[in-house]
C-alpha positions as CSV (number, residue, x, y, z in Angstrom):
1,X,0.0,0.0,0.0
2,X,1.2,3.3,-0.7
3,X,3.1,5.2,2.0
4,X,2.5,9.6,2.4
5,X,5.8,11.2,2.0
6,X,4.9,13.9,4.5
7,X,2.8,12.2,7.1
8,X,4.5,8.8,7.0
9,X,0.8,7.2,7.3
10,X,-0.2,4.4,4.8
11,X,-3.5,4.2,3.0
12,X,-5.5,1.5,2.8
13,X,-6.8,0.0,-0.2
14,X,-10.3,2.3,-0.1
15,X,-8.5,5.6,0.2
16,X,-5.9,4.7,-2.3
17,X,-9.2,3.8,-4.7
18,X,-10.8,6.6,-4.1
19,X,-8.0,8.6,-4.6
20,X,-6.8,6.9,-7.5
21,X,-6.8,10.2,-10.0
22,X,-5.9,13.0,-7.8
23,X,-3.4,11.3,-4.9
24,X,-4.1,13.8,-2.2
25,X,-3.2,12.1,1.4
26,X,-6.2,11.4,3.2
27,X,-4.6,11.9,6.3
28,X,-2.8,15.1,5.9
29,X,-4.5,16.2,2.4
30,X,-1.2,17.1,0.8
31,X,-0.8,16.1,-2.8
32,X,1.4,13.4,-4.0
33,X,2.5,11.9,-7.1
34,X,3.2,8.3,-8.4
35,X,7.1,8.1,-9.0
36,X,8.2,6.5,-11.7
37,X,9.2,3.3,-11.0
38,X,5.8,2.8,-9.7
39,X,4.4,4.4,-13.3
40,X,6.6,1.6,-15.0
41,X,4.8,-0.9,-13.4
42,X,1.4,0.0,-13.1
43,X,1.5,0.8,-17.2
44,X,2.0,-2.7,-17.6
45,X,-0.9,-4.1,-15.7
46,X,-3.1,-1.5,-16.9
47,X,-2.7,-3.1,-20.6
48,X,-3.8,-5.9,-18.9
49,X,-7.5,-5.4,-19.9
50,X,-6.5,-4.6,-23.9
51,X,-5.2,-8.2,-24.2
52,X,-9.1,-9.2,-25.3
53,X,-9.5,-6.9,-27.7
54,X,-7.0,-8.6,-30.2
55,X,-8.1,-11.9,-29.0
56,X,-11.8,-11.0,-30.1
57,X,-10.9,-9.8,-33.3
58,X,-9.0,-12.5,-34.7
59,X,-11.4,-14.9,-33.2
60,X,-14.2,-13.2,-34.6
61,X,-16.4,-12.8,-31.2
62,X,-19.5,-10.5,-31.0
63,X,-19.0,-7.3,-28.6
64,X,-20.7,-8.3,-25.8
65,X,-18.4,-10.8,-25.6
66,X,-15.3,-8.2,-25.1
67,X,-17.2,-6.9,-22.4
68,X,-17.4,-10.1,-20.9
69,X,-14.0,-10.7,-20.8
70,X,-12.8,-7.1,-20.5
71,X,-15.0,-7.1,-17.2
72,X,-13.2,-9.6,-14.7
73,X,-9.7,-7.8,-16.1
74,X,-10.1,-4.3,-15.0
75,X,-11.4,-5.6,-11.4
76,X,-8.1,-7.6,-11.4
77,X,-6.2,-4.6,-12.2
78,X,-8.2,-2.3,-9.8
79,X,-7.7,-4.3,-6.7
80,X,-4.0,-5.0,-7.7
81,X,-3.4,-1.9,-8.6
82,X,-3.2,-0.2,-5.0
83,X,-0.5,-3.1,-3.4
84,X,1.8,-1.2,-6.1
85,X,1.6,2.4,-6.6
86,X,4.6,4.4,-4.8
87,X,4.1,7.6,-4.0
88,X,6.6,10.7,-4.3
89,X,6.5,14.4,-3.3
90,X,6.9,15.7,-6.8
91,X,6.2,14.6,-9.7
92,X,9.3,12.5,-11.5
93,X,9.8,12.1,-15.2
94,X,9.2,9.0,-16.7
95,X,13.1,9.0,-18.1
């Protein structure tokens, strides 16, 4: 779970969801930012959900059926998601 940089308190998984776009601290409400390692990694499981789209194309599957797989992905990524995000004070570029 991600740690606050200026508090020193960790966030559980709710506050880190809710959370998810702006990363304020819950406890302290300063603003953080995801470093870059941490963007590294989380890019990669958030593909995670577009694997099904070239799978239903060259398998020829109606759309419904990409939302039926797409579905159970992005909860896998959602609840993985906050056991990997690190946080940083300011915001790091990505090279």
């Amino acid at each position: 779970m991600p740690i606050c940089n200026h508090c020193g308190k960790e966030w559980t998984w709710q506050q880190t969801i809710k959370t998810l776009f702006r990363l304020k601290c819950p406890h302290c409400d300063n603003k953080q930012y995801e470093s870059a390692s941490s963007k590294k990694k989380t890019s990669i499981i958030g593909l995670l959900p577009l694997i099904a789209l070239p799978i239903n194309v060259f398998l020829n599957n109606p759309w419904w059926m990409v939302v039926i797989i797409m579905s159970p992905l992005i909860a896998v990524v959602l609840s993985v998601y906050p056991f990997m995000i690190k946080l940083s004070n300011e915001q790091e570029p990505l090279w």
